[in-house]
Each structure stands twice: as structure tokens, then as C-alpha cells.
C-alpha positions in Angstrom: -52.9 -13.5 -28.9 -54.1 -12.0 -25.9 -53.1 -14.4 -23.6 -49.4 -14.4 -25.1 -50.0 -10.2 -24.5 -50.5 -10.9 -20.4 -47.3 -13.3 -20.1 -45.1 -11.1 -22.0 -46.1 -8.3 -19.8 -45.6 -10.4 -16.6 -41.8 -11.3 -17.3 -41.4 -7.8 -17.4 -42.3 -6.7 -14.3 -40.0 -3.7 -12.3 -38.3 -5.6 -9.4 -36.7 -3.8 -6.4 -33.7 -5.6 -5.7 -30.7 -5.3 -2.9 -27.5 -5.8 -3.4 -25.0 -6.3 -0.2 -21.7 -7.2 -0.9 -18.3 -7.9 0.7 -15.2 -6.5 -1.2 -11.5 -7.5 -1.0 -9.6 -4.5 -2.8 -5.8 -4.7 -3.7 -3.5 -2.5 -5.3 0.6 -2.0 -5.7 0.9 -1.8 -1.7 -1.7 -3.9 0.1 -5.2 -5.6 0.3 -7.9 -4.6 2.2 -11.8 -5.0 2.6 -14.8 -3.4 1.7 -18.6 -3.5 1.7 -21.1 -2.0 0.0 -24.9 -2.3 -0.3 -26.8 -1.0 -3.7 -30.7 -0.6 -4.2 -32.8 -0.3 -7.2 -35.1 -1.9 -9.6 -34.4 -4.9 -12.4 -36.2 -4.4 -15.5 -35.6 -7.3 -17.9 -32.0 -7.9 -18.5 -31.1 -4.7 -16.5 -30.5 -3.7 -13.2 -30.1 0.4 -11.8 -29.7 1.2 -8.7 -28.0 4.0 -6.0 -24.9 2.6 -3.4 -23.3 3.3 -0.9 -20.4 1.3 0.9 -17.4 1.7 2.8 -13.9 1.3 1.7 -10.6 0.6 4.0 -7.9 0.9 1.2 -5.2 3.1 2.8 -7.9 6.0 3.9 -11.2 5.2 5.0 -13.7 6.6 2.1 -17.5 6.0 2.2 -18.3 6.1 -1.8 -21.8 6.9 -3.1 -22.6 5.6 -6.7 -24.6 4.7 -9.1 -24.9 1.1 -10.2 -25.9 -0.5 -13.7 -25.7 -4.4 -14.7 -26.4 -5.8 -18.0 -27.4 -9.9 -17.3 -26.8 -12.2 -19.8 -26.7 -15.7 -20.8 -29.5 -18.1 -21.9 -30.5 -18.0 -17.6 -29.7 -14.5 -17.3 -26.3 -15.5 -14.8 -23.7 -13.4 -16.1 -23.4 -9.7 -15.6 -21.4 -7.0 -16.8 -21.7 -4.0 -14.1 -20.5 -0.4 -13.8 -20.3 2.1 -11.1 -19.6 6.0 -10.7 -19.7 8.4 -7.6 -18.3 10.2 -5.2 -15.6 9.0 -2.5 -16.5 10.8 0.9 -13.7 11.1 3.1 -14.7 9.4 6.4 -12.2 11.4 9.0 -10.8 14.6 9.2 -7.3 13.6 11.0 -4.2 11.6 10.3 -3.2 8.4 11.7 0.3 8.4 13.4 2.1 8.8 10.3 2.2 12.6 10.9 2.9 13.9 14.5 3.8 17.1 13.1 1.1 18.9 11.9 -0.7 22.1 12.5 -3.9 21.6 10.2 -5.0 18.5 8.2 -8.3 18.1 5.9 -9.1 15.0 3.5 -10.9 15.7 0.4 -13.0 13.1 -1.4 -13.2 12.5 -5.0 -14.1 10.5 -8.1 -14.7 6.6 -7.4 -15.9 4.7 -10.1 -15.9 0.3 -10.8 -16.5 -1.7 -13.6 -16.3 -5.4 -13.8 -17.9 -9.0 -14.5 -19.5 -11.4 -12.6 -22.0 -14.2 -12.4 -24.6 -15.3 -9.8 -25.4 -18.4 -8.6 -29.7 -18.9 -7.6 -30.1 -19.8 -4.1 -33.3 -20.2 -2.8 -36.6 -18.6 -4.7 -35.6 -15.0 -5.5 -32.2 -14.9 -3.8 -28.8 -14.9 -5.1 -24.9 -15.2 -4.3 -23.2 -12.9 -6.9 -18.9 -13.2 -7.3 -17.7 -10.4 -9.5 -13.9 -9.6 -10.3 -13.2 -6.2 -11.4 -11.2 -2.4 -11.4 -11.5 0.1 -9.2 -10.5 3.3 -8.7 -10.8 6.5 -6.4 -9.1 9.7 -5.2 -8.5 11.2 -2.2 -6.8 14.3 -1.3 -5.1 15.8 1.8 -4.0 19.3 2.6 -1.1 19.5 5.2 -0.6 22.9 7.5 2.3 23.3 9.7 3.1 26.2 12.0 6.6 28.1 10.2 7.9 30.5 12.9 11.2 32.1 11.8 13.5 33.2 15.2 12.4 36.7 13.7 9.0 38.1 12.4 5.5 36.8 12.2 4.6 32.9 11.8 3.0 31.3 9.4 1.1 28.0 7.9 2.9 26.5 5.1 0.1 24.1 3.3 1.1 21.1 1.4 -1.1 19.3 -1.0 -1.3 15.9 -1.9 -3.5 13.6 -4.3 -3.8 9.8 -4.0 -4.9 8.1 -6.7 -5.6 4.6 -6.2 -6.3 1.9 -9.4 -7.5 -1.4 -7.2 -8.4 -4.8 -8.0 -12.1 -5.7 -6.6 -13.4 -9.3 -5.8 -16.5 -9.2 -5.0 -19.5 -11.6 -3.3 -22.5 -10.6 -2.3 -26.3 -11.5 -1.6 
């Protein structure tokens, strides 16, 4: 009985793991690449951890989330995850698609992921993972441009605009 006490308690030790992966993202317009790296701690079937990444879809967002995976399977190789954050903007300016402007300012917002997958055992305590899943996040821009009437006082006319973009994810990662 006791011994049976010890092993059970072994098996479940709290693990820190990593979790770096490369990301090709596509939605209606175009596919484009991602990474994103995610540290926490395994626990029996589960898996928690923080991330943070970098995403090129049409703006350049660096999203930080929080990860949880559910392995299954009689060797523990499948895995349902889930991810929710916040999408940080990672510049401040337009490309050349606007020449015009007076004032320009990305906001971030919601980015969350959800998926399957299933890893393949490498060597010892290392891993590839593949994972297919959906993906979204927002991003918002406010326009200024200068308005100035042949009469009177100018002023900055603002425009607002929010992207919303629902993404296919492929994921493989280490």
C-alpha cells in the first residue's frame, strides 16, 4: 500500500514546460506567419501556462494569453488547447496605404485560439506538437486628417475603424 502511495505521487509531479511554436495564419484575404512561445506547468493530463507571440496577419500585433491543454489518449498524445488575451498593437504608423494623414493610433484588442492537436515524442522529455485551429483578434485604428475650409479655423476630422479578423491557425511547435 505504501509503496503504490509513492508511485502514484511521482506520476504526478508539477512539470515546467515550454512551448515555442511556428504559426501559419489565413483568413478571407491572405496567409501569413506567426510565432509564439508559452510557459507553464503540466500537472497530470493538464497543461497552464502564460504566452506571448507575434502575429503578421495584416497588422503586426504581439498577443499575450493565457494557455490551457487538456491531453488525452491512452499515451497522453492528443490535446485540446485554448487561449485568451490581449492583442498589443506593435506600431503606431501606417504603411503606404495612407499618405494622407494627419494623426494615426492602433489600438489592440481581444485575441483568443482554440484548437486540436497531437504531439509526436522526440527524444526523452521533448516533443513536436502540430495543432490546427481558429483564431481571432481585433485591432483598431483612429484616422486624423487636417480639414481647413478656404474660410475659418481648421480642424481634425477622426475616423474610426475596427478589424476583426477570424483566422485559420496551423501550428508546430517544440
Amino acid at each position: 500500500f505504501l509503496v503504490n502511495i509513492s508511485a502514484s505521487a511521482q506520476k504526478s509531479k508539477i512539470h515546467f514546460r515550454s512551448i515555442n511554436q511556428f504559426a501559419m495564419v489565413g483568413g478571407e484575404n491572405h496567409v501569413n506567419t506567426a510565432f509564439q512561445t508559452v510557459n507553464g506547468i503540466k500537472f497530470l493530463n493538464w497543461f497552464t501556462g502564460i504566452g506571448i507571440g507575434v502575429d503578421n496577419y495584416r497588422y503586426r500585433t504581439l498577443p499575450l494569453f493565457f494557455d490551457g491543454r487538456w491531453f488525452f489518449g491512452e499515451e497522453k498524445k492528443g490535446f485540446i488547447y485554448g487561449d485568451i488575451g490581449y492583442d498589443f498593437p506593435m506600431k503606431d504608423k501606417p504603411g503606404k496605404e495612407i499618405s494622407y494623414y494627419n494623426s494615426y493610433h492602433f489600438s489592440g484588442g481581444v485575441y483568443t485560439d482554440v484548437g486540436i492537436g497531437f504531439r509526436v515524442p522526440l527524444y526523452k522529455k521533448s516533443s513536436m506538437l502540430f495543432s490546427l485551429g481558429y483564431n481571432y483578434k481585433k485591432v483598431g485604428t483612429k484616422i486624423g486628417v487636417n480639414i481647413c475650409p478656404f474660410a475659418g479655423p481648421c480642424y481634425v476630422d477622426y475616423s474610426k475603424y475596427d478589424f476583426s479578423f477570424n483566422r485559420m491557425i496551423l501550428k508546430a511547435g517544440l
